[in-house]
N, C-alpha and C positions, 0 to 999 in steps of 0.2 A: 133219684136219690144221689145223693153227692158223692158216698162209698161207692156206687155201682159206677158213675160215672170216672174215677179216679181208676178203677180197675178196670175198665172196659180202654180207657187209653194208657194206661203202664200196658195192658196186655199186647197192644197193638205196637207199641214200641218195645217188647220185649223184657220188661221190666216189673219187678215183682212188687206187690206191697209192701212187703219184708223190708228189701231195697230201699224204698223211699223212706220207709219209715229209718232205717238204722242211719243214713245219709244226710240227712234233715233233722238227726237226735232227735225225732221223735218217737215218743214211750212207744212198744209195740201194743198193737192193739188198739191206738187209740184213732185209725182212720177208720178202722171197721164201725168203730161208733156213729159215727158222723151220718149214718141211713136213719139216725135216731136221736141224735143232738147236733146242735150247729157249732161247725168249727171257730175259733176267733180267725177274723178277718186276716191279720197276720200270719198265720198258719198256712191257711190255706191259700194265700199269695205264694210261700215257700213252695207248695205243691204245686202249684199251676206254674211257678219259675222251673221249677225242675222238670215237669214235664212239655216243659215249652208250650204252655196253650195257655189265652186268654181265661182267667176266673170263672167268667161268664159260662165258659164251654164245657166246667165244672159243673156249676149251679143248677143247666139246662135240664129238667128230667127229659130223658129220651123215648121213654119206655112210652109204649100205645097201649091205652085202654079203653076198654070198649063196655 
């Protein structure tokens, strides 16, 4: 999910959701959405710019299931 991937690398650079979100003006609470609605493509270019990584490395679900 795209929320889970956006936290799993803010986490690893040290860097909160809060953060991204107040830095980016964007409304709070609205990346936690995004496990459940799809972001506009703009948006979430801003996130993957600030977090320095590829859209793509966003999109990827990581998670294993069996």
């Amino acid at each position: 999910m795209i929320y889970d991937e956006i936290k799993r690398v803010a986490r690893d650079k040290g860097i909160s959701v809060y953060r991204i979100e107040r830095d980016l003006k964007i409304s709070n609470g609205t990346l936690s959405k995004w496990n459940n609605a799809s972001p506009s493509a703009i948006v979430l270019k801003k996130v993957a710019d600030y977090l320095e990584v590829d859209m793509n490395e966003l999109l990827e679900d990581k998670q294993i299931t069996h």
